[in-house]
MIGULO-880017 format. One record per residue: residue in one letter; x, y, z of N, C-alpha, C in turn. Coordinates in steps of 0.001 Angstrom, whole numbers, padded with zeros to 6 digits, always signed. Layout:
N
aXYZXYZXYZ ...
This chain:
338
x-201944+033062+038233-201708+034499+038062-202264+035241+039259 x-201491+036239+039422-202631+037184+040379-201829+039003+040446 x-202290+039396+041451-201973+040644+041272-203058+042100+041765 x-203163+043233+041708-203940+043810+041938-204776+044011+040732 x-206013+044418+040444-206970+044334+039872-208099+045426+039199 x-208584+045670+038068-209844+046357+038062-209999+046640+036378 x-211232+047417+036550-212048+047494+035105-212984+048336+034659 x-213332+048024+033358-214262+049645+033113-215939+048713+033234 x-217164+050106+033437-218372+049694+033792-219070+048504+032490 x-219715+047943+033092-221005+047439+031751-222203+047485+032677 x-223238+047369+031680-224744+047083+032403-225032+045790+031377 x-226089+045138+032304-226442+043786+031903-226848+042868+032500 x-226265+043198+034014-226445+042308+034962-227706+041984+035279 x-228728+040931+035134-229918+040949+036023-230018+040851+037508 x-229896+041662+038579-229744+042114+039982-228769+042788+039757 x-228706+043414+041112-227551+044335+041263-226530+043659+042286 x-225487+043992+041832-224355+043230+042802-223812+044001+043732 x-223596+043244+044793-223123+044186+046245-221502+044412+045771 x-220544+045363+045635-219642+045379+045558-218612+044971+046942 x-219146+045701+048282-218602+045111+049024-219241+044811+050124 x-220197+043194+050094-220806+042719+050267-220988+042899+052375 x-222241+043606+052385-222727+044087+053524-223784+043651+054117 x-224648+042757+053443-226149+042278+053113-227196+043460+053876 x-226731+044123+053497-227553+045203+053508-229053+045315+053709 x-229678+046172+054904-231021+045958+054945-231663+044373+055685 x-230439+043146+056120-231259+042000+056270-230708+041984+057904 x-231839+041767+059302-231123+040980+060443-230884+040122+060022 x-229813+038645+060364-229069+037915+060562-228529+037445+061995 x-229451+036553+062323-229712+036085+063573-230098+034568+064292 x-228765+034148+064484-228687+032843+064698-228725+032277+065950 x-229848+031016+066035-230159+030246+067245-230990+031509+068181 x-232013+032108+067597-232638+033200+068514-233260+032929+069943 x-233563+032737+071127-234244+032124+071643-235743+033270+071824 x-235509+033833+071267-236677+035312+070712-236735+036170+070011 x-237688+036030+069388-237141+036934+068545-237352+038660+068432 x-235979+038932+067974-235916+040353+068041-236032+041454+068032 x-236437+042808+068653-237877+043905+068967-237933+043606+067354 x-239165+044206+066886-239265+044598+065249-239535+043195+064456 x-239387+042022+065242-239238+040832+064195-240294+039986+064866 x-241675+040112+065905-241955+039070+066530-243608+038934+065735 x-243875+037836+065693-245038+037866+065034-244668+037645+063445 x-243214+037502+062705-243088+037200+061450-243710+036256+060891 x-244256+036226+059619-243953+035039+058713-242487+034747+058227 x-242342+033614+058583-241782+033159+057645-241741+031822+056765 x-240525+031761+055763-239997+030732+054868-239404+029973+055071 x-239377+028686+055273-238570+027659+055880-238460+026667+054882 x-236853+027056+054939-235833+025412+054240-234512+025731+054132 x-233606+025213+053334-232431+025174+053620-231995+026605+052257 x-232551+026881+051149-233065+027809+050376-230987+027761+049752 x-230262+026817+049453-229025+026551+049101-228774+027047+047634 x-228167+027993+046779-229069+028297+046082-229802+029375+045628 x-230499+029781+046165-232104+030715+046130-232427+030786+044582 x-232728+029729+044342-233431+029720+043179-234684+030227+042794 x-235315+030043+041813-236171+030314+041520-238042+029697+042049 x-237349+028748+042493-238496+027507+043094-238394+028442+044738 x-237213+028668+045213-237120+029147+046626-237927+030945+046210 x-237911+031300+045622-238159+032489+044698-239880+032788+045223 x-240321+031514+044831-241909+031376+044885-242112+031517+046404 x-242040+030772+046938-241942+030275+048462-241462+031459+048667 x-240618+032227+048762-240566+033338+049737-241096+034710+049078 x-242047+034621+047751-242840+035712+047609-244196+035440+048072 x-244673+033736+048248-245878+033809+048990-245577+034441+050230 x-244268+034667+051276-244857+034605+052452-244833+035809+052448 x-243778+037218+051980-243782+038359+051740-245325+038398+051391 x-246293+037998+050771-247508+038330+050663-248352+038470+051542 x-247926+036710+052420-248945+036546+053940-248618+037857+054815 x-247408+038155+054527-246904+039176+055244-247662+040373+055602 x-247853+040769+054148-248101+042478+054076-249120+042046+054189 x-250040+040739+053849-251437+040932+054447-251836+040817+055936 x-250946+040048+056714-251120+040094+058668-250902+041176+058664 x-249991+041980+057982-249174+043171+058452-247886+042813+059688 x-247600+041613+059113-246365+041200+060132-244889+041544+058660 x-243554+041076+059519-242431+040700+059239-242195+039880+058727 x-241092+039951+057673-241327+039041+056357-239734+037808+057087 x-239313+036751+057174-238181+036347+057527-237913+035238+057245 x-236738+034574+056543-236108+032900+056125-236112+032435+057399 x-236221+031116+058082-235847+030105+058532-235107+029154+058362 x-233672+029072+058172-232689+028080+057302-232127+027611+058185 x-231245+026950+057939-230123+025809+058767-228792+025990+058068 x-227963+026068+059294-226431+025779+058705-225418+024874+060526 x-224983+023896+059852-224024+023708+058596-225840+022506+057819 x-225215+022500+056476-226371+021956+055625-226689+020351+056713 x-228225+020378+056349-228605+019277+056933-227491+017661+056368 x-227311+017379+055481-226346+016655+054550-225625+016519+055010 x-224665+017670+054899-223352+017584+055822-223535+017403+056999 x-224275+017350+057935-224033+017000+059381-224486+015495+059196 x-225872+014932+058805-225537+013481+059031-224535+012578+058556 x-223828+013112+056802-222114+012956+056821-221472+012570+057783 x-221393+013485+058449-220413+013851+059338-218986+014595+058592 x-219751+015009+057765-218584+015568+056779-218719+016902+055285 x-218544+017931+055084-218989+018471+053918-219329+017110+053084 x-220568+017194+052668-220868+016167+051361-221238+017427+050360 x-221978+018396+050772-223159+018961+049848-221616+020440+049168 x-221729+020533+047678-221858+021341+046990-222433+022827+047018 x-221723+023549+048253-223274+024567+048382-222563+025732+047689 x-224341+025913+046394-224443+027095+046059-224247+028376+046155 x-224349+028353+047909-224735+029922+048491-224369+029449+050063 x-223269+029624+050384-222552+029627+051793-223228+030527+052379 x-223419+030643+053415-224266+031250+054025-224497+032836+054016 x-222941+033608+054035-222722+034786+053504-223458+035185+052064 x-223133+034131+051291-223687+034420+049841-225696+034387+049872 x-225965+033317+050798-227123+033075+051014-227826+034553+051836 x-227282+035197+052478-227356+036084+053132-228094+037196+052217 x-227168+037158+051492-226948+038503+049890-228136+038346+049379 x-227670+036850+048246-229445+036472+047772-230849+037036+048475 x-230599+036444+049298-231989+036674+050155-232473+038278+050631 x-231325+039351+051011-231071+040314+051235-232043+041095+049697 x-231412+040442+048472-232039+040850+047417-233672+040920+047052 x-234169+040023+047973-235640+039662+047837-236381+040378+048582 x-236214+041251+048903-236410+042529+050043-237030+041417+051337 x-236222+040264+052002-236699+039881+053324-235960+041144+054067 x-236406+040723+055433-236050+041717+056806-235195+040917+057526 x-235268+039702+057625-234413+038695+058037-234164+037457+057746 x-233261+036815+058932-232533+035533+057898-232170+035183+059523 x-233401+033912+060086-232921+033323+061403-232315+032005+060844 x-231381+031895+061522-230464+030729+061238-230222+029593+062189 x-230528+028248+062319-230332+027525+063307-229215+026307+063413 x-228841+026315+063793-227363+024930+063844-228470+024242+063737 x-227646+023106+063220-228098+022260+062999-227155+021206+063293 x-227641+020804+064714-226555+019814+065320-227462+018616+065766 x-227042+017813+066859-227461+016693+067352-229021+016869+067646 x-228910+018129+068608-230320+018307+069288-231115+018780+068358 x-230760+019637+067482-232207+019888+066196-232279+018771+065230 x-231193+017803+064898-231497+016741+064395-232669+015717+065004 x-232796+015908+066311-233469+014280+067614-234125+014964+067680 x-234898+016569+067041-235906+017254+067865-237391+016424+066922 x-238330+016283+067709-239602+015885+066833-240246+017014+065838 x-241180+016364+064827-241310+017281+064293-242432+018483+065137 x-243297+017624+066085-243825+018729+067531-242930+019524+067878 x-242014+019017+068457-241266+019558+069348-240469+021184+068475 x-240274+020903+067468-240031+021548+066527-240787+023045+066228 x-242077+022162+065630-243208+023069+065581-242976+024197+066863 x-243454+023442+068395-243676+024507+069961-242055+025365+070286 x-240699+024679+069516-239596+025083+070382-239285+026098+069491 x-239263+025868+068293-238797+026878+067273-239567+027838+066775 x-240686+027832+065802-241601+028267+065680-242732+029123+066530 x-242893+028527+067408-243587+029219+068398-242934+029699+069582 x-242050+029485+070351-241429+029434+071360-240500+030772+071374 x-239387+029977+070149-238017+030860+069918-238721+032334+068870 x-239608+031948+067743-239404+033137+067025-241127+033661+067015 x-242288+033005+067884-244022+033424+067810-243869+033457+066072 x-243877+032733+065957-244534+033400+064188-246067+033127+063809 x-246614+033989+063019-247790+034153+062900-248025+033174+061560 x-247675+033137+060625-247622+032245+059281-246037+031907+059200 x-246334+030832+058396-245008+029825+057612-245891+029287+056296 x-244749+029502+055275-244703+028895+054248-243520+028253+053590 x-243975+026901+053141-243102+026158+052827-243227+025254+051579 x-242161+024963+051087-242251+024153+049480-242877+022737+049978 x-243701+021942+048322-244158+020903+048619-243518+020127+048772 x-242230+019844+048796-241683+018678+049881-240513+018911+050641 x-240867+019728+051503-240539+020334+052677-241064+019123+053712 x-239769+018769+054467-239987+017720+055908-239096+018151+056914 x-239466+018169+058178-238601+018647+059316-239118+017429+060504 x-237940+017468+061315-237791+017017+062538-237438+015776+062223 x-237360+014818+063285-236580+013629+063444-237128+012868+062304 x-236722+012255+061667-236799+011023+060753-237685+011921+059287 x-237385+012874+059579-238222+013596+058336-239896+013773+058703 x-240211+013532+059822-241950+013009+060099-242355+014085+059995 x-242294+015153+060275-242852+016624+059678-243085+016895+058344 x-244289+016783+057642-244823+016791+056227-245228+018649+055957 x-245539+018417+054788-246340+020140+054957-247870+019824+055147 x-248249+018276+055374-249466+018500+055976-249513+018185+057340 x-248544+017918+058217-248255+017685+059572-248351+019467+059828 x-247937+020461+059316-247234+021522+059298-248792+022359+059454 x-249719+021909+058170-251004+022740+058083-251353+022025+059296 x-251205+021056+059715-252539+020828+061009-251955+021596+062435 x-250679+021584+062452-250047+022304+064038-250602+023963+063549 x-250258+024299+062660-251205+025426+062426-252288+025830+063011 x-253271+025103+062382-254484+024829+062821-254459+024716+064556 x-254069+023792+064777-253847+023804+066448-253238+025255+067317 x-252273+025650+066869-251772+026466+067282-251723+028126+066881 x-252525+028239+066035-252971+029805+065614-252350+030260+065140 x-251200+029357+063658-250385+030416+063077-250896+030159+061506 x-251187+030743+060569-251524+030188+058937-250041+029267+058584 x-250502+028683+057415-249690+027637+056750-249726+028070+055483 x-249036+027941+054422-249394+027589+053071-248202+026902+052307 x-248731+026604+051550-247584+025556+050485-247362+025672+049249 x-245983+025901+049041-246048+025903+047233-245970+024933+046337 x-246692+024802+045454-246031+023484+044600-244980+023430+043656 x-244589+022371+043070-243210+022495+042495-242673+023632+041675 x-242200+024427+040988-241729+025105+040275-241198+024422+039076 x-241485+024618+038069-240755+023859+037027-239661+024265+036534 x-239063+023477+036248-237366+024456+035686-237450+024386+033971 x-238498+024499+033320-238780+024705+032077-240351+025170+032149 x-240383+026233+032094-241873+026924+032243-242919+026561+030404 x-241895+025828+030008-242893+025610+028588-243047+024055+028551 x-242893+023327+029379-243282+022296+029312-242379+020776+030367 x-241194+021073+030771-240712+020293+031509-241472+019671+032693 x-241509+018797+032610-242299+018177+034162-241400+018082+035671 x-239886+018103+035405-238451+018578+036160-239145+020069+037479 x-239082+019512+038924-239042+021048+039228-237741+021128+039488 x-237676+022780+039736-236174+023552+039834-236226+022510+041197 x-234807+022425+041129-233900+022173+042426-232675+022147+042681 x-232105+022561+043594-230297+022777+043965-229552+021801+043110 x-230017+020439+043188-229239+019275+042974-228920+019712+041344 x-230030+019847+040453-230170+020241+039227-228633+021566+039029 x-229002+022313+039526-227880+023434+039419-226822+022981+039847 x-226462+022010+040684-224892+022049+040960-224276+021001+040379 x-225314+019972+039138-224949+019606+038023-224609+020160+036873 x-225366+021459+036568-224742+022378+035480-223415+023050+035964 x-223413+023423+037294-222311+024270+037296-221164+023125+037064 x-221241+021570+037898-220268+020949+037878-219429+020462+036464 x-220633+020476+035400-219865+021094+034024-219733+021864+033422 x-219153+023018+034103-219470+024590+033522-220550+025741+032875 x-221569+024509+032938-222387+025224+032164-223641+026032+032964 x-223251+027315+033072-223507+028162+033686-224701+029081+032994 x-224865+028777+031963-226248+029343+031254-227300+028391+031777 x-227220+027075+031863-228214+026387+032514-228552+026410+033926 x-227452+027149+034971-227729+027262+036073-227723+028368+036535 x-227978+029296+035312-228393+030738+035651-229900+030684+035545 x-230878+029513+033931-231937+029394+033912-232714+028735+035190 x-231960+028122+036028-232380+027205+037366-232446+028080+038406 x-231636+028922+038407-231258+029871+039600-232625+031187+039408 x-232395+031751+038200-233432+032910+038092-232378+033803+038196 x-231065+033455+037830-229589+034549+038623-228979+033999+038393 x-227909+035200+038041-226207+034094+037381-226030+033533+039004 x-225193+032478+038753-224515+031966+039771-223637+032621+040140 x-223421+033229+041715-221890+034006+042116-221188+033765+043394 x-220291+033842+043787-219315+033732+044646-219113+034961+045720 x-218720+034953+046677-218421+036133+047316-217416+035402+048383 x-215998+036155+048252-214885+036246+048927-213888+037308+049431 x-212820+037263+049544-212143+038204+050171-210698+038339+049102 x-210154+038918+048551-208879+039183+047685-207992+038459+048708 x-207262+037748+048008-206011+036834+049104-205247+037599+048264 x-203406+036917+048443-202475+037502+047726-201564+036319+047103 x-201222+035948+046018-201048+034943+045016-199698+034942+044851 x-199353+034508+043479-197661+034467+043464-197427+035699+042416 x-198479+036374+042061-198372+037903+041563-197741+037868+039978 x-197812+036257+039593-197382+036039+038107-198228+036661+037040 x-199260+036652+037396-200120+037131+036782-199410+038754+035932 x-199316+039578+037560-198953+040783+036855-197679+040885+035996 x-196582+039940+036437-195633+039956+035236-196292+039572+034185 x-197080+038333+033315-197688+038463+031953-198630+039179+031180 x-198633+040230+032601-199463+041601+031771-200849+041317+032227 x-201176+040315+033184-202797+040252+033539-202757+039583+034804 x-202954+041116+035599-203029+041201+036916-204509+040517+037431 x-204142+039967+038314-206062+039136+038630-206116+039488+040094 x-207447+039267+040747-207792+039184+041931-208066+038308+042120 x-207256+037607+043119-207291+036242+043692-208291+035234+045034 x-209280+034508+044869-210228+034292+045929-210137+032695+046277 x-209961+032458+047186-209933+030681+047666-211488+030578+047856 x-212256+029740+046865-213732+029839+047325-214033+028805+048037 x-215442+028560+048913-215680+027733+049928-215439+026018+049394 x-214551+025284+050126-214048+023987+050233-215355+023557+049445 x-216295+023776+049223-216774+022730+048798-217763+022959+047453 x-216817+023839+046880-217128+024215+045716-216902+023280+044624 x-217538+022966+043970-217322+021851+042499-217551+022390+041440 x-217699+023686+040907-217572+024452+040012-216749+023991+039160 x-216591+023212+037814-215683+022907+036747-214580+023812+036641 x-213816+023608+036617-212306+024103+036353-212137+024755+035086 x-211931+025868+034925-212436+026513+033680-212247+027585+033731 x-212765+028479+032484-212011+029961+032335-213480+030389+031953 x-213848+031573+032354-215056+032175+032724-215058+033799+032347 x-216137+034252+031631-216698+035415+031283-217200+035965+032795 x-216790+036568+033884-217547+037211+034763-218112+038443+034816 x-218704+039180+035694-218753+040391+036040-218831+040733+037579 x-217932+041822+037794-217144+042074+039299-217699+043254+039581 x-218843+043711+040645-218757+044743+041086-217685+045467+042159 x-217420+046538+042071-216344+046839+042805-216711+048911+042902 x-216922+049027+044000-217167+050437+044853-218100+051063+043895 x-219539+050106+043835-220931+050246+043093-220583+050137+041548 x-219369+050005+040667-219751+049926+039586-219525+048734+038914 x-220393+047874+038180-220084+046624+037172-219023+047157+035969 x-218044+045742+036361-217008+045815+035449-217161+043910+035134 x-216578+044223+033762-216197+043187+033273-215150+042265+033607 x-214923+040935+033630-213612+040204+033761-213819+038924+033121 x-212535+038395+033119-212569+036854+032500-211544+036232+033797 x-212203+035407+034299-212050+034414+035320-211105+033121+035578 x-210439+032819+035452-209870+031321+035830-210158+030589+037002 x-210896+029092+036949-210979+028283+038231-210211+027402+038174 x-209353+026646+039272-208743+025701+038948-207195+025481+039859 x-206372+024319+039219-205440+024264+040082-204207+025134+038992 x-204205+025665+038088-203555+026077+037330-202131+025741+036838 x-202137+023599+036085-201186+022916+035713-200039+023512+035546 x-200133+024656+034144-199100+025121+033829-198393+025446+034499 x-198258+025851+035619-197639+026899+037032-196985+025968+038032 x-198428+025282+038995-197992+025056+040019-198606+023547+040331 x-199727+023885+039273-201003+022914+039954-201412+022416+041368 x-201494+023581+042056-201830+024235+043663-203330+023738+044175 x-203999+024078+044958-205167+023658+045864-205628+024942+044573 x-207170+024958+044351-208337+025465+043795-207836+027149+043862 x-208001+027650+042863-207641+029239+043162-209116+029721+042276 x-209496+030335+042383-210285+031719+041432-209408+032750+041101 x-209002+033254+039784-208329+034678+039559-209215+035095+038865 x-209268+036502+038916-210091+037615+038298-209234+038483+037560 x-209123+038205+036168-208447+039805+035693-209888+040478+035469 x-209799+041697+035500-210712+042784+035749-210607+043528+034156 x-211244+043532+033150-210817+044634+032513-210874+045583+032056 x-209876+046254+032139-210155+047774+031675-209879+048397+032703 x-208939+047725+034034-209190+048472+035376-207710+048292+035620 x-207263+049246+036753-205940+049099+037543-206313+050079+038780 x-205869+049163+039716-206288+049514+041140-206005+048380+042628 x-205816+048749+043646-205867+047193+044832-207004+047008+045536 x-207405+045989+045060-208334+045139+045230-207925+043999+046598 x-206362+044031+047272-206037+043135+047891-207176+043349+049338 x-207809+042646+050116-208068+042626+051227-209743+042760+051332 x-210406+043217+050031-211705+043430+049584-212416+042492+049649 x-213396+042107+050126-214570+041279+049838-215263+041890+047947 x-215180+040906+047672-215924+040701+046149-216650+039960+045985 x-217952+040260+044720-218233+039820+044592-218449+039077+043106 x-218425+037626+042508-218152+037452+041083-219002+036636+040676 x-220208+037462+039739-221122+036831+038783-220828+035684+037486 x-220795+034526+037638-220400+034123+036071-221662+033680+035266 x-220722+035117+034273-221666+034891+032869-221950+033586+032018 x-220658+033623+031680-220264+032555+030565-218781+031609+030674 x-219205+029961+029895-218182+029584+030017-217165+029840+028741 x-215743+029426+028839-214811+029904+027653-214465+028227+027251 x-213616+027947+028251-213196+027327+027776-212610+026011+029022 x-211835+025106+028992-212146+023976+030135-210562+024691+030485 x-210061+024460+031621-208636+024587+031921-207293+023576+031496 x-206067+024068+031120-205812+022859+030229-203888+023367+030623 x-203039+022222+030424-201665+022406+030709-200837+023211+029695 x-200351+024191+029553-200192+024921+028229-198030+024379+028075 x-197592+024448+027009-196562+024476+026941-195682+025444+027006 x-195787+026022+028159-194718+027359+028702-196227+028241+028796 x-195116+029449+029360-196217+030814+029896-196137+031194+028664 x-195062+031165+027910-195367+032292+026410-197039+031682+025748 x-197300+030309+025286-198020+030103+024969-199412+030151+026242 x-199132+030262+027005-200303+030972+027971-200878+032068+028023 x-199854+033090+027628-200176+034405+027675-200849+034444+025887 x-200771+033860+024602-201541+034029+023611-202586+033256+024051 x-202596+032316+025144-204286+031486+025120-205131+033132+026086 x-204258+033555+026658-205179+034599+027852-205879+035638+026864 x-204868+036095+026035-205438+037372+025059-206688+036954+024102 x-206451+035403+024094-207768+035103+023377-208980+034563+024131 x-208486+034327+025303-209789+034739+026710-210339+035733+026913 x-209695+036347+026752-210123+038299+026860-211088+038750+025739 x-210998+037666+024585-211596+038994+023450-212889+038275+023792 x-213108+036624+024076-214093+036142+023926-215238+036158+025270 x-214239+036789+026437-215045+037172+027157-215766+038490+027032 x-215297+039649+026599-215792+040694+025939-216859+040594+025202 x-216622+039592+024295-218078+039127+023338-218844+038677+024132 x-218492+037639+024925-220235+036820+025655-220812+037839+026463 x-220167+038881+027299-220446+040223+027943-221010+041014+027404 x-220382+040936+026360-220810+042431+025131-222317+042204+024849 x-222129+040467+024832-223701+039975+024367-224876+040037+025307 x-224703+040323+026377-225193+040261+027431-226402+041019+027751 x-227076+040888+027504-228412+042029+027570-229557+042360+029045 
């Protein structure tokens, strides 16, 4: 289905969603070889933060702390393309939060910035010294780093977070370390981690990787333009090709779409959509309660809840009674939404 798009407000959301995603408030600054007036002397957070969970959550409110106490600049240290995928030699990794999306997240945590480094041959062969003097000190002076407890950098992983406290020590910048985060604060011995979440999402179950995340899981793309079937069965959607290497279960989804600052409701479809065409991966968004063009927009789409798995229907007539009963039940898990 697809078509132009929109809907009436709800509140519920825990964060606020960028409607047309600006990352607002964050530099974004890749391969620095200095760093930038206003940014020198930062702490920062270093890891790949895929995600921004709740474990990454910790880790970058200690350093916001070291921060305001140097009285320096608060800033991520990440890598793209994912460390994974480059020794691949191929997308392997599932990512949460493409870098744009990672952008947002992080944007949300009131950082100031987000230095970004390829991650190619030469930062792969770099030592974890070399690392420490070229990056850290060299490219961005930072005054503190903090990093999760099993956090490793440079060649062969030999950079520990206690390799990390001693170049510190040597070199005059603070260290500190977080320990695991648990992804059940009443008793799980499990800490949060990416891998964990992109097992819930990979079976739809998106209440468990909203509890992992600390945040619904969301997407951010651009409105493409579809085969517009949608709007002939009366449910116009906004259509998004999300990043190749999305594994999100195929499924029909309770979302919520901000769009020119206000939260609206929708019910979602992922998938190759049998009945039709059974095409490469689409996202549609009907929006509801809305009519408006949405074509060419960056969006952004929270999922609430799952409905139901995606499935081959016998004709559109019987598609269009499975959609109306997508609609009511996304309304409810929304409605429920507190």
């Amino acid at each position: 289905m697809s078509g132009p798009v929109s809907q009436s407000p709800t509140a519920g959301l825990s964060g606020p969603l960028v409607p047309e995603p600006q990352v607002p408030g964050l530099v974004v600054v890749t391969d620095p070889a200095a760093p930038p007036a206003g940014l020198e002397g930062a702490v920062v957070a270093i890891g790949n933060f895929d995600g921004v969970h709740r474990g990454h959550a910790v880790v970058i409110a200690q350093a916001e702390a070291m921060a305001r106490r140097l009285g320096k600049p608060c800033a991520v240290l990440t890598f793209e393309p994912h460390p994974a995928d480059y020794f691949a030699g191929r997308p392997v990794i599932f990512r949460l939060t493409p870098e744009r999306a990672k952008a947002i997240a992080l944007a949300r945590l009131g950082l100031e910035a987000m230095f970004v480094f390829t991650f190619d041959e030469k930062l792969a062969t770099l030592s974890a010294e070399s690392f420490v003097q070229d990056i850290l000190i060299r490219s961005l002076r930072i005054s503190g780093a903090v990093v999760g407890y099993d956090f490793h950098f440079g060649k062969a992983r030999a950079g520990s977070p206690e390799f990390l406290r001693d170049a510190g020590t040597r070199h005059g910048f603070e260290v500190e370390v977080v320990e695991k985060v648990l992804a059940d604060p009443d008793g799980s011995p499990e800490a949060v981690h990416s891998a964990a979440t992109r097992v819930a999402l990979e079976t739809g179950d998106v209440a468990q990787a909203r509890r992992l995340l600390g945040h619904d899981f969301f997407v951010v793309g651009e409105v493409i333009h579809g085969q517009k079937l949608g709007r002939e069965l009366g449910f116009p959607t906004a259509n998004l090709a999300l990043d190749p290497s999305c594994r999100l279960r195929y499924g029909i989804y309770a979302v919520r779409v901000a769009i020119d600052g206000v939260l609206r409701d929708g019910v979602a479809s992922y998938g190759r959509r049998p009945t039709v065409d059974d095409g490469a991966p689409l996202l549609e968004i009907y929006v509801l309660d809305f009519s408006g063009d949405l074509y060419g927009r960056m969006l952004e789409i929270a999922f609430v809840g799952w409905i139901r798995p995606e499935v081959k229907f016998d004709g559109l007539d019987a598609l269009v009674v499975q959609i109306e009963d997508d609609v009511l039940k996304a309304r409810a898990l929304l409605a429920a939404r507190t």
